[in-house]
mmCIF file of the C-alpha atoms, coordinates in Angstrom:
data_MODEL
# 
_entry.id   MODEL 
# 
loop_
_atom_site.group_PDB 
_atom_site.id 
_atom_site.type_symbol 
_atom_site.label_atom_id 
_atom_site.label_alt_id 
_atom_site.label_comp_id 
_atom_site.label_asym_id 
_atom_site.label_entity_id 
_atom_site.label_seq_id 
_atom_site.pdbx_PDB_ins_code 
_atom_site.Cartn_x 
_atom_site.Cartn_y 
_atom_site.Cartn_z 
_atom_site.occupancy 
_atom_site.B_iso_or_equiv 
_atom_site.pdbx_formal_charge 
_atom_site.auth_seq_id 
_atom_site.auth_comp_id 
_atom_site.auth_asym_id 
_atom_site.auth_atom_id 
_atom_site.pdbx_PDB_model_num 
ATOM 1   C CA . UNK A 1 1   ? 82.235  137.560 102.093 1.00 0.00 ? 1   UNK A CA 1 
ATOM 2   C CA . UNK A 1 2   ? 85.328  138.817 99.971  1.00 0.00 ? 2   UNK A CA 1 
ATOM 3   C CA . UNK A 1 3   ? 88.024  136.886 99.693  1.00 0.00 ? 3   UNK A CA 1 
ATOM 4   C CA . UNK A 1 4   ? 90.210  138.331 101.608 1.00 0.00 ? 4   UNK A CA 1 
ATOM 5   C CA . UNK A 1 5   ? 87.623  137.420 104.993 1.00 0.00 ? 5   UNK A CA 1 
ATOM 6   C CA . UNK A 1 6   ? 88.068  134.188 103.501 1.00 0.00 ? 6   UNK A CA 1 
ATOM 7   C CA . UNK A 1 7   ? 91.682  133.357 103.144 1.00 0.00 ? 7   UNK A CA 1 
ATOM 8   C CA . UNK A 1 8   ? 93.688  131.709 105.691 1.00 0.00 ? 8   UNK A CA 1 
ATOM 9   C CA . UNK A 1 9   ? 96.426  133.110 107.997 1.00 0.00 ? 9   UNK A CA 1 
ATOM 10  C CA . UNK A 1 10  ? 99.253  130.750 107.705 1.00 0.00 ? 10  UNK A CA 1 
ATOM 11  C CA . UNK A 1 11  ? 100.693 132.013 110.856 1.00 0.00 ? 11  UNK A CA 1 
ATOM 12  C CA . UNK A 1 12  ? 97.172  131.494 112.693 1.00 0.00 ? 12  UNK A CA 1 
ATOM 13  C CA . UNK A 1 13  ? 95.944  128.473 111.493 1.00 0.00 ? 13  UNK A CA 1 
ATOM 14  C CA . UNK A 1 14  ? 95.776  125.301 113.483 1.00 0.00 ? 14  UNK A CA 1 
ATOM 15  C CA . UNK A 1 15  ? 95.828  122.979 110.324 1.00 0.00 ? 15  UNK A CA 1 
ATOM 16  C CA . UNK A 1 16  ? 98.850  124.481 109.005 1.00 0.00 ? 16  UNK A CA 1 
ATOM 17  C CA . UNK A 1 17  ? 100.692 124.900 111.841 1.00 0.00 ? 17  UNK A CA 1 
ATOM 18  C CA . UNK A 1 18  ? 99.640  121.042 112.714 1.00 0.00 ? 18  UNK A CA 1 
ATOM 19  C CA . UNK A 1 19  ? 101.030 120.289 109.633 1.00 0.00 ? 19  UNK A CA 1 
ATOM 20  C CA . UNK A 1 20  ? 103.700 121.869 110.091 1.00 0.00 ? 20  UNK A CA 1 
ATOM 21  C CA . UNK A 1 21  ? 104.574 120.227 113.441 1.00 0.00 ? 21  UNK A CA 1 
ATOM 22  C CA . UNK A 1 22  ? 103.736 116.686 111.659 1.00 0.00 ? 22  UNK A CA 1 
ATOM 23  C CA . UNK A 1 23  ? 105.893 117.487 108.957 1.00 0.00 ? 23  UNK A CA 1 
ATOM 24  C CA . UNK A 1 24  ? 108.625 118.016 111.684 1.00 0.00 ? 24  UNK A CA 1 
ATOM 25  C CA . UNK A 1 25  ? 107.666 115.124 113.618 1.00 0.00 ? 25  UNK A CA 1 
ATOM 26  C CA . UNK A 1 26  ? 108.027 112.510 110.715 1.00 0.00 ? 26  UNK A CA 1 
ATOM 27  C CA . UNK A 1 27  ? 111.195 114.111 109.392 1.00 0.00 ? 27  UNK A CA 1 
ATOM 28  C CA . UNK A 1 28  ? 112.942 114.179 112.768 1.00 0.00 ? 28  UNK A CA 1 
ATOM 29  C CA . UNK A 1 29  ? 111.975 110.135 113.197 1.00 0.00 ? 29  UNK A CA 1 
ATOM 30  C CA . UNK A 1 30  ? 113.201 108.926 109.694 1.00 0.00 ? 30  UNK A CA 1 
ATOM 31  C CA . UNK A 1 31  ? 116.228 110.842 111.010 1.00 0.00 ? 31  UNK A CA 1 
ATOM 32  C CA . UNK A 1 32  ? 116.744 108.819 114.231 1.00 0.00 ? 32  UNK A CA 1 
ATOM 33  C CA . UNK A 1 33  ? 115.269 105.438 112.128 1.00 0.00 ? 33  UNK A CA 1 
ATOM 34  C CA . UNK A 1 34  ? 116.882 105.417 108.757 1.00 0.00 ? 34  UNK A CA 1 
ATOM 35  C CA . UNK A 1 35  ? 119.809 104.026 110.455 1.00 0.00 ? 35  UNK A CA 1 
ATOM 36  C CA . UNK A 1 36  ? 118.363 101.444 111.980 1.00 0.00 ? 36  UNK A CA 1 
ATOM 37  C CA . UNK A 1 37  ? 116.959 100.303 108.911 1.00 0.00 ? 37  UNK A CA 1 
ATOM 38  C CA . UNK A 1 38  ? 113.163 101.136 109.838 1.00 0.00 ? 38  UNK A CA 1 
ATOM 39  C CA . UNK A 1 39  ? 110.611 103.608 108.259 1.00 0.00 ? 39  UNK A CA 1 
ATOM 40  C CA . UNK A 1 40  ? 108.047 104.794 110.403 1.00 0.00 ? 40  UNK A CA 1 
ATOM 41  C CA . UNK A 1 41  ? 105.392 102.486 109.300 1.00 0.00 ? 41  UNK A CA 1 
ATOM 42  C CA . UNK A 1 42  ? 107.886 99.456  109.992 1.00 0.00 ? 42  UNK A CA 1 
ATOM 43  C CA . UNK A 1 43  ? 108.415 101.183 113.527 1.00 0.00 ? 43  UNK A CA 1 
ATOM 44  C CA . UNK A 1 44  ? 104.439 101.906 114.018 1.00 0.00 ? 44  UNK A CA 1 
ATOM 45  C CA . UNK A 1 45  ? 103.586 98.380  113.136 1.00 0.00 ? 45  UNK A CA 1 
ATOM 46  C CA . UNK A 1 46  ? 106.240 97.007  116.037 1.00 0.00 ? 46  UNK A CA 1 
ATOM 47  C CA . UNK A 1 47  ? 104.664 99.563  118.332 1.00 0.00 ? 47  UNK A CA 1 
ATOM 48  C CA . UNK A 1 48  ? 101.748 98.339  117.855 1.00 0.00 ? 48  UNK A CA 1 
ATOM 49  C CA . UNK A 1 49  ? 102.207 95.138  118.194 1.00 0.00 ? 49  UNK A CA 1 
ATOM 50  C CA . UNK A 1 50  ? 104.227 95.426  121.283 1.00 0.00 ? 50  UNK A CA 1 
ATOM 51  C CA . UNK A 1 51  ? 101.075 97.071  122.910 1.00 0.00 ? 51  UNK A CA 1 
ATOM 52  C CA . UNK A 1 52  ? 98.109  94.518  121.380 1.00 0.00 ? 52  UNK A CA 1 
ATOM 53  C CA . UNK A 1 53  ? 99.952  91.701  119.919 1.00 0.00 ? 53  UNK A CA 1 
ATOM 54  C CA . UNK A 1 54  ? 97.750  89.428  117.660 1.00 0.00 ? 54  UNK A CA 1 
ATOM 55  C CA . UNK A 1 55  ? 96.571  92.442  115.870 1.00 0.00 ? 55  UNK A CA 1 
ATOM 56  C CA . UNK A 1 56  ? 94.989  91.552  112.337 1.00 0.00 ? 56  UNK A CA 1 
ATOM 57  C CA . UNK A 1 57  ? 96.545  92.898  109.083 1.00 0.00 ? 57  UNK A CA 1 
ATOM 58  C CA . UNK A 1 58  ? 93.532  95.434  108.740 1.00 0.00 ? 58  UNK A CA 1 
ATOM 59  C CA . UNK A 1 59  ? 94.064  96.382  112.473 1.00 0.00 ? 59  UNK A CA 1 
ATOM 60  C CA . UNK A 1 60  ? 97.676  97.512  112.016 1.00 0.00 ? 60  UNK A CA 1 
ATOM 61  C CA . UNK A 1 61  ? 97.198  99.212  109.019 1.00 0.00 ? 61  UNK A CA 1 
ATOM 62  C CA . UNK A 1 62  ? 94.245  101.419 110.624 1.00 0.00 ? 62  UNK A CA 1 
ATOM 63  C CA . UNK A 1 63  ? 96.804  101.926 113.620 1.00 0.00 ? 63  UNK A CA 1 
ATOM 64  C CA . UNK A 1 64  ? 99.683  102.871 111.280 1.00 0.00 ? 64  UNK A CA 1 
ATOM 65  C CA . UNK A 1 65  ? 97.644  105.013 108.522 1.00 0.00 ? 65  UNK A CA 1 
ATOM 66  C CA . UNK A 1 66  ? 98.220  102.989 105.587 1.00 0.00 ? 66  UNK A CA 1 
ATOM 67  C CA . UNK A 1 67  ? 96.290  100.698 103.179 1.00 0.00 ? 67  UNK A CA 1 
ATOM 68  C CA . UNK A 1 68  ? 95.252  96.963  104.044 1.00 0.00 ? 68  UNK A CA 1 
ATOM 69  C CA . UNK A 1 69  ? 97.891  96.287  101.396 1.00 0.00 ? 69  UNK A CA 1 
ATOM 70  C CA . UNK A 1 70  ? 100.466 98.327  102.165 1.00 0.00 ? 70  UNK A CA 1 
ATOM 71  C CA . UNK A 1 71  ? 100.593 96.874  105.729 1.00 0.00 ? 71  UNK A CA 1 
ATOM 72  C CA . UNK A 1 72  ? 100.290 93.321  103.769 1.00 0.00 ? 72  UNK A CA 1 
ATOM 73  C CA . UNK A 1 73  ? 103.288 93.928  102.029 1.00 0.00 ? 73  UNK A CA 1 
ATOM 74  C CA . UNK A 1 74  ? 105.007 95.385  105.272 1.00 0.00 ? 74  UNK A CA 1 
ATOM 75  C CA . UNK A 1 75  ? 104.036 92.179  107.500 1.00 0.00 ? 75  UNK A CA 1 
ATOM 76  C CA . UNK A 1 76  ? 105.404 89.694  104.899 1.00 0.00 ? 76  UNK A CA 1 
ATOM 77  C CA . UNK A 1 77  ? 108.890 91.491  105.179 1.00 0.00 ? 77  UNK A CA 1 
ATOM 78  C CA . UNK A 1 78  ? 108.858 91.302  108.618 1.00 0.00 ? 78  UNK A CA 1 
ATOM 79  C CA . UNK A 1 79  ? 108.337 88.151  108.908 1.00 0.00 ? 79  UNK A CA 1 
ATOM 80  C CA . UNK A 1 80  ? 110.720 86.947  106.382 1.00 0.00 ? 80  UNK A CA 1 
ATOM 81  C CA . UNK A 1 81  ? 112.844 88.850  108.727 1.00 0.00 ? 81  UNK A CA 1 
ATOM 82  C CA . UNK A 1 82  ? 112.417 87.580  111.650 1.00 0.00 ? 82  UNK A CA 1 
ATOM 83  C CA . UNK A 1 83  ? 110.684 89.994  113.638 1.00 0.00 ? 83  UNK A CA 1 
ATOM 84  C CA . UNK A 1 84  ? 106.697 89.080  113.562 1.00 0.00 ? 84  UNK A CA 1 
ATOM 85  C CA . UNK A 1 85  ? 105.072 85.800  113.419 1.00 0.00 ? 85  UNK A CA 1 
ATOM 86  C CA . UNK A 1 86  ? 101.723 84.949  111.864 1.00 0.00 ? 86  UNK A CA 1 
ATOM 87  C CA . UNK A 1 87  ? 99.872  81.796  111.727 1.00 0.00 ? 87  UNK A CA 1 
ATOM 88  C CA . UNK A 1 88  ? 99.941  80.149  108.275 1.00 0.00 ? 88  UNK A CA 1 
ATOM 89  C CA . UNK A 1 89  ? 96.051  79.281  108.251 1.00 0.00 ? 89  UNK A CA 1 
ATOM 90  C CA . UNK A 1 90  ? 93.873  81.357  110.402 1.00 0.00 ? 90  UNK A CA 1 
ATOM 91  C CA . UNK A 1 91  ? 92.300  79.929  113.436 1.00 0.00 ? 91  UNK A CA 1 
ATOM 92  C CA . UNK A 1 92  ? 88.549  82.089  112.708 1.00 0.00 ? 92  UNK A CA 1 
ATOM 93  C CA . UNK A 1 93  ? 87.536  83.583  109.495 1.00 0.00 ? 93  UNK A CA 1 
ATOM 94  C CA . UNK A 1 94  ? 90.369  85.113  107.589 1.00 0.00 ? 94  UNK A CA 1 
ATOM 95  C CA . UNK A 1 95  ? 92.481  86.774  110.321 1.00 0.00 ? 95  UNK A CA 1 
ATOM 96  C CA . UNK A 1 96  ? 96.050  86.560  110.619 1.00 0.00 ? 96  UNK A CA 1 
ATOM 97  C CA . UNK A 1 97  ? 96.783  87.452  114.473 1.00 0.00 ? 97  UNK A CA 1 
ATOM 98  C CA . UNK A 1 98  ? 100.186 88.835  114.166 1.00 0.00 ? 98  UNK A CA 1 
ATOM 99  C CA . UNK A 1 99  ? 102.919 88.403  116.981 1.00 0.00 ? 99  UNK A CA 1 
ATOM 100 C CA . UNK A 1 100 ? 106.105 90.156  117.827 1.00 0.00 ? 100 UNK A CA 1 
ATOM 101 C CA . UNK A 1 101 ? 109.164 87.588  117.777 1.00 0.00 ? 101 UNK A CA 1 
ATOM 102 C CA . UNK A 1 102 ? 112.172 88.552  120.854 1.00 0.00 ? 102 UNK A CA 1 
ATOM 103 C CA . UNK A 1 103 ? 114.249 89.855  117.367 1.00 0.00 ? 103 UNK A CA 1 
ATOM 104 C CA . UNK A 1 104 ? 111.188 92.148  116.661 1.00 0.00 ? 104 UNK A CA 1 
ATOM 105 C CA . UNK A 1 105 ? 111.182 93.203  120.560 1.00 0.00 ? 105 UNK A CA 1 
ATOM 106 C CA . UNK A 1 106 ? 114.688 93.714  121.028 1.00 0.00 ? 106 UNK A CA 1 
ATOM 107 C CA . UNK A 1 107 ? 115.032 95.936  117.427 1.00 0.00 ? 107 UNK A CA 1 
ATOM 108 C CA . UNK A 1 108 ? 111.551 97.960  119.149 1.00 0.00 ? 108 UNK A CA 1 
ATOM 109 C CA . UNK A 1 109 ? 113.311 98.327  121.780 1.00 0.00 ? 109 UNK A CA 1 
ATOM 110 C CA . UNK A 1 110 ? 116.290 100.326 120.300 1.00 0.00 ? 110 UNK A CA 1 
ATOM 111 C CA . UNK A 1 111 ? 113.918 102.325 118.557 1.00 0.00 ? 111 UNK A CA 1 
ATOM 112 C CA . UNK A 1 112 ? 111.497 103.174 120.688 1.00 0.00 ? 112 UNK A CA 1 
ATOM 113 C CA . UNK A 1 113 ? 114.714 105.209 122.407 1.00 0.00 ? 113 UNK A CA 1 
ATOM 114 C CA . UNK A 1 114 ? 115.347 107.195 119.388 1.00 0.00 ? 114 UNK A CA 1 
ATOM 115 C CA . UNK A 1 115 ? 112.080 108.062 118.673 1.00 0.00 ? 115 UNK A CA 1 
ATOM 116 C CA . UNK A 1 116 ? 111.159 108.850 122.451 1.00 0.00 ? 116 UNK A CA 1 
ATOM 117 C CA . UNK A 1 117 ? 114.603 111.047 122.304 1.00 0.00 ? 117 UNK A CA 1 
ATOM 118 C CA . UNK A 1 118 ? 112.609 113.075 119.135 1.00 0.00 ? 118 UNK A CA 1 
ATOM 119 C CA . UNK A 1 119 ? 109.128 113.911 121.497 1.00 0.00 ? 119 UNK A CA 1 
ATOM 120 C CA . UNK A 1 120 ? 111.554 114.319 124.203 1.00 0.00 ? 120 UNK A CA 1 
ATOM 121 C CA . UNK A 1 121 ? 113.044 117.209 122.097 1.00 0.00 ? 121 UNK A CA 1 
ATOM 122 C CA . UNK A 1 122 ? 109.707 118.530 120.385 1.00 0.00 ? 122 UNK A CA 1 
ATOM 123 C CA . UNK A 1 123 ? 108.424 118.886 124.113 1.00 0.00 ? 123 UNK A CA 1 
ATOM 124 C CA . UNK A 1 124 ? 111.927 120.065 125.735 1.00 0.00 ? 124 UNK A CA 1 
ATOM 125 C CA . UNK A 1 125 ? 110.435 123.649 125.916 1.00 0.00 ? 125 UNK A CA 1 
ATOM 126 C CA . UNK A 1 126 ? 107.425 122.950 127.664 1.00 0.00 ? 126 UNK A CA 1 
ATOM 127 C CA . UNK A 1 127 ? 106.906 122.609 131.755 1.00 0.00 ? 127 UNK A CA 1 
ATOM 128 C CA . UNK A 1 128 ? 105.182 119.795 132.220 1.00 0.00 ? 128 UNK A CA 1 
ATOM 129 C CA . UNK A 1 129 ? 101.640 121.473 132.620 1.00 0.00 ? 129 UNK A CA 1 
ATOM 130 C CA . UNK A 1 130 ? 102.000 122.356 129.618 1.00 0.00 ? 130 UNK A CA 1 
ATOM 131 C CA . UNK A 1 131 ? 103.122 119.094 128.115 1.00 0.00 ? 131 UNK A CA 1 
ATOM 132 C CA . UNK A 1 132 ? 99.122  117.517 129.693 1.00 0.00 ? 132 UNK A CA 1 
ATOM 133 C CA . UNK A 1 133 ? 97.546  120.969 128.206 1.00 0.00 ? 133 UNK A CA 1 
ATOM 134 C CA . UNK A 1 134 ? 99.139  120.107 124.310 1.00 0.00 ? 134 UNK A CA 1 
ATOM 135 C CA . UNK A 1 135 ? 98.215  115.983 125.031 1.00 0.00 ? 135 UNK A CA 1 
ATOM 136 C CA . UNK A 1 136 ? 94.488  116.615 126.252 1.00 0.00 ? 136 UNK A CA 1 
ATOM 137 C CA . UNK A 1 137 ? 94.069  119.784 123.556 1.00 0.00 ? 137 UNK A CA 1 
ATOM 138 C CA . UNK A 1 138 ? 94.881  117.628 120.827 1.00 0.00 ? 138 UNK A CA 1 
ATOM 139 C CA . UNK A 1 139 ? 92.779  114.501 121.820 1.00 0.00 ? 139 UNK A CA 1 
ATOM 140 C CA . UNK A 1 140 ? 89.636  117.325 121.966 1.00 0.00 ? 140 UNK A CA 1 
ATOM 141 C CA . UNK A 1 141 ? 91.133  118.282 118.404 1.00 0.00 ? 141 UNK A CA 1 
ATOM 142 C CA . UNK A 1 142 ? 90.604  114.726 116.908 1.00 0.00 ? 142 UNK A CA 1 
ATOM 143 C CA . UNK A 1 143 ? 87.515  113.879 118.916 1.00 0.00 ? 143 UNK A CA 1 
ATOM 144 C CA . UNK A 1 144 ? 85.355  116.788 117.658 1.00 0.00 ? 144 UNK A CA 1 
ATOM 145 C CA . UNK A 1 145 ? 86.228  115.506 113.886 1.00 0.00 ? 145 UNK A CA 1 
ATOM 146 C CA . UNK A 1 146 ? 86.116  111.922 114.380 1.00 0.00 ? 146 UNK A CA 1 
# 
């Protein structure tokens, strides 16, 4: 094989051009959050807690791609904040359930509108056929390398 039969097309591949895409996707969210004082990790953790509240430390920071300790660092501003609670002595083992507070909720809230307003744009060409087709394609994407 030479290595030309070897090289990737940038304009053909599907990691790039997933890249790509992610690299729009994040930049077009710290747009719509910077102003609202949240990164995207501080708005994935919220998320995610909104949807399974009581999630552990290590559980958010799986959901939100980052280290145990990252999201450690994270939850202790958030709390000093206002927005999540956590026990001070865990009830089993060494788990922390974590909790949304209505601060945490209502600041979601406002958030989750911006960055639904960002897929709303990334999607706004597609019919929504399409829109299923690029949801269910992807989920095949991540199951065959998981």
């Amino acid at each position: 094989m030479s290595h030309k039969d070897a090289q990737i097309e940038l304009e053909t591949s599907v990691g790039y051009l997933l890249k790509e895409a992610a690299s729009a996707l994040r930049s077009a969210m710290e747009a719509v959050l910077r102003p609202l004082g949240m990164s995207i990790t501080h708005y994935s953790c919220l998320e995610l807690l909104a949807q399974r509240p009581g999630l552990s430390n290590s559980d958010l920071a799986r959901g939100a791609f980052v280290s145990r300790q990252s999201m450690n660092v994270l939850l202790q501003s958030l709390e000093r904040d206002g927005f999540v609670t956590r026990p001070e002595h865990a009830s089993e083992g060494r788990v922390l359930p974590t909790r949304l507070t209505a601060l945490g909720r209502s600041r979601l809230d406002v958030a989750s509108a911006a960055v639904r307003g960002v897929e709303d744009r990334m999607r706004s060409d597609l019919d929504a056929v399409e829109r299923e087709q690029l949801r269910l394609l992807l989920r095949k994407c991540v199951a065959a390398l998981s």
